[in-house]
N, C-alpha and C positions, 0 to 999 in steps of 0.2 A: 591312508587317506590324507594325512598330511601332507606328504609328499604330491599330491595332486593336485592339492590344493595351491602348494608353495607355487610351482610352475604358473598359475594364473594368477601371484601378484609382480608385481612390476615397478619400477623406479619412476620417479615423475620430477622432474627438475626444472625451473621457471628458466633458465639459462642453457643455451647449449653444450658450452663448455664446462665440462666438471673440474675440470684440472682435481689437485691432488687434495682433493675436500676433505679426506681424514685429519689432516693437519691444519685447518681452520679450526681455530676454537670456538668458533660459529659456524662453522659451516651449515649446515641444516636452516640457518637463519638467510646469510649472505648466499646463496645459491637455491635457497628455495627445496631443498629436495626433503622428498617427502618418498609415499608407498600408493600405490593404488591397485586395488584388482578387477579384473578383466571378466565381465559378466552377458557377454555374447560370444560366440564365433568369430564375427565378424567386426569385433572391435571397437566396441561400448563399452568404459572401463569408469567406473565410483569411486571415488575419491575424496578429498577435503576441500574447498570453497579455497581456503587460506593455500593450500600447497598449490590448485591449479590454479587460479586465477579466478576475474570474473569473467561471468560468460560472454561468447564472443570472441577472448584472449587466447593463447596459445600457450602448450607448456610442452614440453620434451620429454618421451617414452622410454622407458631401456627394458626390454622383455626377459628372459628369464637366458634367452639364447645368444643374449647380445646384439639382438638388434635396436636401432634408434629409427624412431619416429617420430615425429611433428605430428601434436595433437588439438584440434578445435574440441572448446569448452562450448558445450552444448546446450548446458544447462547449470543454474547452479545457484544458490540460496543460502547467503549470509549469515542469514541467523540458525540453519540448521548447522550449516557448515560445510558442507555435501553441496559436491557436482559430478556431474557425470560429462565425462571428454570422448573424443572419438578419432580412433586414429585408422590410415588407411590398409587392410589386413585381413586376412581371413583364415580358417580354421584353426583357431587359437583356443589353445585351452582355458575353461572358465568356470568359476568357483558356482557351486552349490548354494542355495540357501534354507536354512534352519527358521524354524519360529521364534522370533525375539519376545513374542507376548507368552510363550509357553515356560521360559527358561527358570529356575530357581535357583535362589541362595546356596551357595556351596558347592554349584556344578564346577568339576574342570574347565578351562578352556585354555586357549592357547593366541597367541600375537603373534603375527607376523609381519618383517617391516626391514626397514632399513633404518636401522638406529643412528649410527652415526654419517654415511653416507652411503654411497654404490660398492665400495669396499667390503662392505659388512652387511648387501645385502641378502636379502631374505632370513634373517636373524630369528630363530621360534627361542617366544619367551613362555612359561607356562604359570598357570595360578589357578585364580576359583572366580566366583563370581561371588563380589564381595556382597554387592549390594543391585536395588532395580528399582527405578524412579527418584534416583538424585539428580538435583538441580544446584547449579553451581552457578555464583556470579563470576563473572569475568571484568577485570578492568584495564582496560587500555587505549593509549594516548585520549588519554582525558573520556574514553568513552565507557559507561555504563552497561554489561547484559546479561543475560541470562542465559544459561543452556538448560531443556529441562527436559526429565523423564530420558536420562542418563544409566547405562550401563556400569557399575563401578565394579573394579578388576584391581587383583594385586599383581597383576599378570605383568613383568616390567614393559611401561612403552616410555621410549623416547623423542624427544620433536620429531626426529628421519621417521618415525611407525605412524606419525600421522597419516591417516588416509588408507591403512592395511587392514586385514580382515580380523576379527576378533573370533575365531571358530570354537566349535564342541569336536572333540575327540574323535567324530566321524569324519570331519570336516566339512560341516555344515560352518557357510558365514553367518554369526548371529547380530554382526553389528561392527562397523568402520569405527578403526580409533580414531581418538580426536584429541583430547588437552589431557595436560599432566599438570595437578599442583606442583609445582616444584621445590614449595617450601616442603611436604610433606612424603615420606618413603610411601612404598609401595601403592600409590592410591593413580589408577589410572581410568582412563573412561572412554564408552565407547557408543558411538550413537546406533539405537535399534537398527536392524536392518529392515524390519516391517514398513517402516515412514517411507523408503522409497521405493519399494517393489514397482508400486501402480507408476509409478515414472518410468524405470528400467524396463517394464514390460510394453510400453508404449514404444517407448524406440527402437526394441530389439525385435519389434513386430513390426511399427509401422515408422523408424525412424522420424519419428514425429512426437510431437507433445507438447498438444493445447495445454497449457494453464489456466483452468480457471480459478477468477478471486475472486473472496469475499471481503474485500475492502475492512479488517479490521488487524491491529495488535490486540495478541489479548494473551493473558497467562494465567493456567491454572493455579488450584490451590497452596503449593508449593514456595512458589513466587511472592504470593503476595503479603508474607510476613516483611520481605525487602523492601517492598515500597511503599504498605501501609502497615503500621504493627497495632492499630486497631481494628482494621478489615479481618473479618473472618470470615470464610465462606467454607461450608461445607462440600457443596458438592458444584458441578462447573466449570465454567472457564469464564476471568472477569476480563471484560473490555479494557482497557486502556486507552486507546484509541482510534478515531474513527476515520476513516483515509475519504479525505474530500472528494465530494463527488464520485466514490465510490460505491460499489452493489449496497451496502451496509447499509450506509448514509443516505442512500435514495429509498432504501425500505423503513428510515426510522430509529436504525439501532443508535443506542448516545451510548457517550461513555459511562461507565458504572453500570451497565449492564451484565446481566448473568448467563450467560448460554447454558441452558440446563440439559438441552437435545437439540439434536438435529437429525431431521426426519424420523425421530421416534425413537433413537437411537441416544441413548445416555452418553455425556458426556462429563469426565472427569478430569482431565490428560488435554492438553493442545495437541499434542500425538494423536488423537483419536482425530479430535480435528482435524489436523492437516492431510491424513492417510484418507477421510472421506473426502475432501475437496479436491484432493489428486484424482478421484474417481468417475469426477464429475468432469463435464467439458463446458468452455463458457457462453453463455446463454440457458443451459437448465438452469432450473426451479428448484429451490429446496426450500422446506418449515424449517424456523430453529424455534426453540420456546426459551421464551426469553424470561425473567426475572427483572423485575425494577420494582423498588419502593415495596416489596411484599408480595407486588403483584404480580403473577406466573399468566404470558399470554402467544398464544402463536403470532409468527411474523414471516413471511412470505419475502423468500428474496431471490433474484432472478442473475445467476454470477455473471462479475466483470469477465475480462480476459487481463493476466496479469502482463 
């Protein structure tokens, strides 16, 4: 199964030209190359935000067979990290997907990637699943974030595995690698693959995909020891902020609000979040129940388009 798997992931390079990228001591960095797998027939492929671009932008394919393609970014979300490109193609092999909300502590899994460049691709690295719903700050050029509700693996990945598949021993995909502490061995991570189904399934059907929003940041319980180390919230996701003139802010929500559910539906995880608003198209209706000052009260919000 691995073996089937390997075949649908792929090389993804922001630059045409790779020339002799093993002998950069950056390379991965200065040429962009990363891993991406291939989740239609016809040439829908998942990836990292950071390896392909933002969406719109183009980035370069190398398939399993050695062909090169020019890829439109089709979609793609900075804070998850995750896009999804499209290149022009058909009956290509493409990876399975596994339940990322069913997985446990101590399972096998396995990485697939191109570690140091095209040289070395499709590299299987093997480990366990160290850990499930770590949240990690990130800092660079001066910018502040958060990744959360995080896959943690001793499985080795390096920057080239960004954007490759994190699989179970069947070769189920359970989740796209994404960052490595680098100060620290074996600690690698990998974003759910659940968060983007209801995306991948939109396009590989109808080549399409409304986004609707709900006009807020907000971050689970995890989070918010970073930004308040008096905040304590049990259960939820807290507002941070409220995106002007958006769905949110036209129904009432402020910041320091609690989103306890939505549509009836407990929420804990921004993940849970986001995977229902993928579901939805813009213009529906959803309840959240919200929390403020003690008070638990329904709130009616009708999504933007993002």
């Amino acid at each position: 199964m691995l073996e089937e798997t390997s075949k649908a992931v792929v090389g993804i390079s922001k630059i045409q030209e790779k020339g002799s990228s093993i002998f950069l001591q950056d390379g991965s960095t200065k040429l962009g190359l990363g891993t991406g797998i291939i989740v239609s027939e016809n040439g829908y492929i998942v990836t990292n935000e950071h390896v392909s671009g933002s969406k719109y932008s183009n980035c370069y394919v190398t398939l399993e067979n050695g062909k090169e393609y020019v890829a439109n970014v089709v979609w793609a979300d900075t804070d998850l990290d995750l896009s999804i490109i499209k290149i022009n193609a058909n009956n290509l092999p493409y990876v399975i997907f596994g339940d990322s909300d069913s997985i446990r502590v101590g399972e096998k899994v396995y990485a697939i990637g191109n570690p140091i460049g095209f040289e070395f691709r499709r590299t299987v690295t093997s480990g366990i699943i160290s850990a499930v719903d770590r949240t990690i700050k990130i800092e660079e050029q001066d910018k502040v974030s958060y990744m959360e509700d995080l896959i943690q693996t001793d499985a080795t990945i390096n920057p080239g595995n960004s954007g490759g598949p994190l699989i179970k021993p069947n070769g189920e995909v359970i989740g796209i690698n994404s960052v490595k502490i680098e100060s620290a061995e074996a600690i690698g991570f990998a974003i759910p693959i659940n968060i983007i189904k209801p995306i991948i399934s939109s396009y590989t059907k109808n080549d399409n995909f409304e986004e609707a929003s709900i006009g807020i940041f907000a971050y689970d319980k995890n989070v918010i020891p970073y930004l308040n180390s008096k905040l304590n919230i049990e259960s939820g996701v807290y507002v941070v902020e409220v995106i002007k003139n958006g769905a949110a802010e036209k129904a009432g929500i402020k910041k320091g609000d609690i989103i306890q559910k939505i549509d009836g539906i407990n929420l804990n995880k921004m993940s849970e979040l986001r995977k229902y608003i993928y579901t939805k198209s813009p213009g529906e209706e959803i309840t959240l129940l919200i929390q403020r000052n003690g008070i638990i009260s329904p709130v009616k919000i009708r999504l933007g388009k993002k």
